[in-house]
LODOLO-403001 format. One record per residue (C-alpha): residue in three letters; z, x, y; residue number from 1. Coordinates in nm, 2 decimals. Example, Ala and Ser with C-alpha at 12.3 -4.5 7.8 and 13.67 -1.06 7.14 Angstrom:
! residues 2
<code: ALA, Z: 0.78, X: 1.23, Y: -0.45, pos: 1>
<code: SER, Z: 0.71, X: 1.37, Y: -0.11, pos: 2>
This chain:
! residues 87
<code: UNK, Z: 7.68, X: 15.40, Y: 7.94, pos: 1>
<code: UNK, Z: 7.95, X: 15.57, Y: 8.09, pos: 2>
<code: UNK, Z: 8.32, X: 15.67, Y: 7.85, pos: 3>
<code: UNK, Z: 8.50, X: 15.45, Y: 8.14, pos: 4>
<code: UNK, Z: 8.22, X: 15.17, Y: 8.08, pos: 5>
<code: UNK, Z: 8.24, X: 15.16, Y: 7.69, pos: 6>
<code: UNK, Z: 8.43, X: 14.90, Y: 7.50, pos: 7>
<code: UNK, Z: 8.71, X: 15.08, Y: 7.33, pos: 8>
<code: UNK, Z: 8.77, X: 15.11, Y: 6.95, pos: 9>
<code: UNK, Z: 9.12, X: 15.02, Y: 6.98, pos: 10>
<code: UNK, Z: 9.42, X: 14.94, Y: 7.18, pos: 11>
<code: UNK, Z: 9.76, X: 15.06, Y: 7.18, pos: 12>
<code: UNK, Z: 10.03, X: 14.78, Y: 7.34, pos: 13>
<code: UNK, Z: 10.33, X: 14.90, Y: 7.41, pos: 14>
<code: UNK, Z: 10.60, X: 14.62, Y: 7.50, pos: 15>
<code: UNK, Z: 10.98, X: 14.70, Y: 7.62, pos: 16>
<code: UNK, Z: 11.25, X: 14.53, Y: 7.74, pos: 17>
<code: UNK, Z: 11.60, X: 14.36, Y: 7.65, pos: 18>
<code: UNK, Z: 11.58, X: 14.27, Y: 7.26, pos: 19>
<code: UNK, Z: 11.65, X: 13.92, Y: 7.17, pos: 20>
<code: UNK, Z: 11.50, X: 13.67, Y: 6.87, pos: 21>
<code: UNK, Z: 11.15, X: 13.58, Y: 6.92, pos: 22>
<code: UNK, Z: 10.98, X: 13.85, Y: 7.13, pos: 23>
<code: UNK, Z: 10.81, X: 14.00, Y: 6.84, pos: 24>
<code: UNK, Z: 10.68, X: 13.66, Y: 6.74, pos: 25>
<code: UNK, Z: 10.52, X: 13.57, Y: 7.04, pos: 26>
<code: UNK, Z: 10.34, X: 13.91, Y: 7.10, pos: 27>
<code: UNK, Z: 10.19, X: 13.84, Y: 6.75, pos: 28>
<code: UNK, Z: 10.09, X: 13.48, Y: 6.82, pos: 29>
<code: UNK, Z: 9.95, X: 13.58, Y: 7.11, pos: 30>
<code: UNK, Z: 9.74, X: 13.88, Y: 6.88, pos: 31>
<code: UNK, Z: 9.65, X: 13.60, Y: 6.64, pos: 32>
<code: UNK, Z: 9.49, X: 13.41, Y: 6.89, pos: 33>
<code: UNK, Z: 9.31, X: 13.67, Y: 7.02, pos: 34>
<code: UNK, Z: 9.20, X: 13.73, Y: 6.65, pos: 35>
<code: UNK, Z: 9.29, X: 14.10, Y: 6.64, pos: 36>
<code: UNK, Z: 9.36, X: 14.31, Y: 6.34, pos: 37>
<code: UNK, Z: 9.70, X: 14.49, Y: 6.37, pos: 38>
<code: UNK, Z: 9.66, X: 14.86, Y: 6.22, pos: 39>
<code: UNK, Z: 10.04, X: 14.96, Y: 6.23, pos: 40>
<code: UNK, Z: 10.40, X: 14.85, Y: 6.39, pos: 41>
<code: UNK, Z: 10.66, X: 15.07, Y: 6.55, pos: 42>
<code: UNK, Z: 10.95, X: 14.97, Y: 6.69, pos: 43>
<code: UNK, Z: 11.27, X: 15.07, Y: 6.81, pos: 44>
<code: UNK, Z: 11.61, X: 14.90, Y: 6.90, pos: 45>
<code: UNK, Z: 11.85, X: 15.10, Y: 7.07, pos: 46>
<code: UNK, Z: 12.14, X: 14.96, Y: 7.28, pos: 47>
<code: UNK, Z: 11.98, X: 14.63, Y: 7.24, pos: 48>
<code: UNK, Z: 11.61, X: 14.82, Y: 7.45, pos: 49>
<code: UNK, Z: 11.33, X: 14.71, Y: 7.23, pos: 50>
<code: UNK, Z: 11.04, X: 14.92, Y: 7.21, pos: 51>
<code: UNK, Z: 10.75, X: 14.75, Y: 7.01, pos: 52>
<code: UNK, Z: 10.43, X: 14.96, Y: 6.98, pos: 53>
<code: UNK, Z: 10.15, X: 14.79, Y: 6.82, pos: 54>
<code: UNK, Z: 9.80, X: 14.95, Y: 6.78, pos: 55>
<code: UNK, Z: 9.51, X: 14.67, Y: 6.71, pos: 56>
<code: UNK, Z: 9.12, X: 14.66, Y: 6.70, pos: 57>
<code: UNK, Z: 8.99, X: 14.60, Y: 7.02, pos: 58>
<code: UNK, Z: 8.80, X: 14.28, Y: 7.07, pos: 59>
<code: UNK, Z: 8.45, X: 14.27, Y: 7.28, pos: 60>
<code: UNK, Z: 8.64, X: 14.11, Y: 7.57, pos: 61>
<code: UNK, Z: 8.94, X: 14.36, Y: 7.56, pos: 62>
<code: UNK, Z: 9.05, X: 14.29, Y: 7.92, pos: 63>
<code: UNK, Z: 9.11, X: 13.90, Y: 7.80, pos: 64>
<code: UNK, Z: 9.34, X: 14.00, Y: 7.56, pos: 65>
<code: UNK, Z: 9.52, X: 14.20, Y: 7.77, pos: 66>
<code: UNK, Z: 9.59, X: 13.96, Y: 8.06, pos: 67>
<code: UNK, Z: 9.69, X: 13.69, Y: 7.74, pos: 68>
<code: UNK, Z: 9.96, X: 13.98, Y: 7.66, pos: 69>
<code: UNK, Z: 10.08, X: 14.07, Y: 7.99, pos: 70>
<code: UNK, Z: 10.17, X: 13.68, Y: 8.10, pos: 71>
<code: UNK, Z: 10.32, X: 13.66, Y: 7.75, pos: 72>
<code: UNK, Z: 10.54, X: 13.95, Y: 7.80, pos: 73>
<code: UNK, Z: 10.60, X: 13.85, Y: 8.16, pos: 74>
<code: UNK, Z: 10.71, X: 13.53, Y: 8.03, pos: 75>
<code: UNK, Z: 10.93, X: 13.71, Y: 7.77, pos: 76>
<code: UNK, Z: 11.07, X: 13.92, Y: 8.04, pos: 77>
<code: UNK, Z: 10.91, X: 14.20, Y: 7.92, pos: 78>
<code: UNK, Z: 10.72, X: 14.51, Y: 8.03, pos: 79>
<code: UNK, Z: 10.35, X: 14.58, Y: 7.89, pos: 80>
<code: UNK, Z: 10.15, X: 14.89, Y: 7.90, pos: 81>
<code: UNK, Z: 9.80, X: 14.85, Y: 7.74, pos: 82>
<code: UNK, Z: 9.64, X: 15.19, Y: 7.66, pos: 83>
<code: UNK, Z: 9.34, X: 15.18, Y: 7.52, pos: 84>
<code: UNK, Z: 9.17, X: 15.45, Y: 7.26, pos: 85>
<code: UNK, Z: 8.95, X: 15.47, Y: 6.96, pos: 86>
<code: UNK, Z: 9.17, X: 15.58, Y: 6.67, pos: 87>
């Protein structure tokens, strides 16, 4: 199996855009429904530009979960970079 092939270990989703109240709750529902495990929270507010970096497991079907994130954020007004990894 090819590195490009293999599932990754993790992922790293990085969402950014204008802050307002519920962005942060509807990447996670969208995580819980996924059933990830979150491994850490960064974020960053400045001039009202939220940066949200969240690292979770990755699931078997990892390419699922990242087209549930990306119509979330789109919905959210959001941009989405999914990177993924293995720590």
């Amino acid at each position: 199996m090819s590195d490009i092939e293999e599932i990754p270990k993790t992922l790293l989703i990085t969402i950014t855009g204008k802050d307002r109240p519920g962005v942060t709750s509807a990447m996670f529902s969208t995580f819980a429904a996924a059933g990830v495990e979150v491994l850490d929270i960064e974020q960053i507010v400045l001039r009202r530009r939220l940066v949200l970096g969240v690292p979770v497991t990755a699931p078997r079907d990892w390419k699922k979960l990242r087209l549930a994130i990306e119509q979330t954020a789109e919905g959210l007004g959001m941009q989405v970079e999914v990177e993924r990894g293995r720590g």
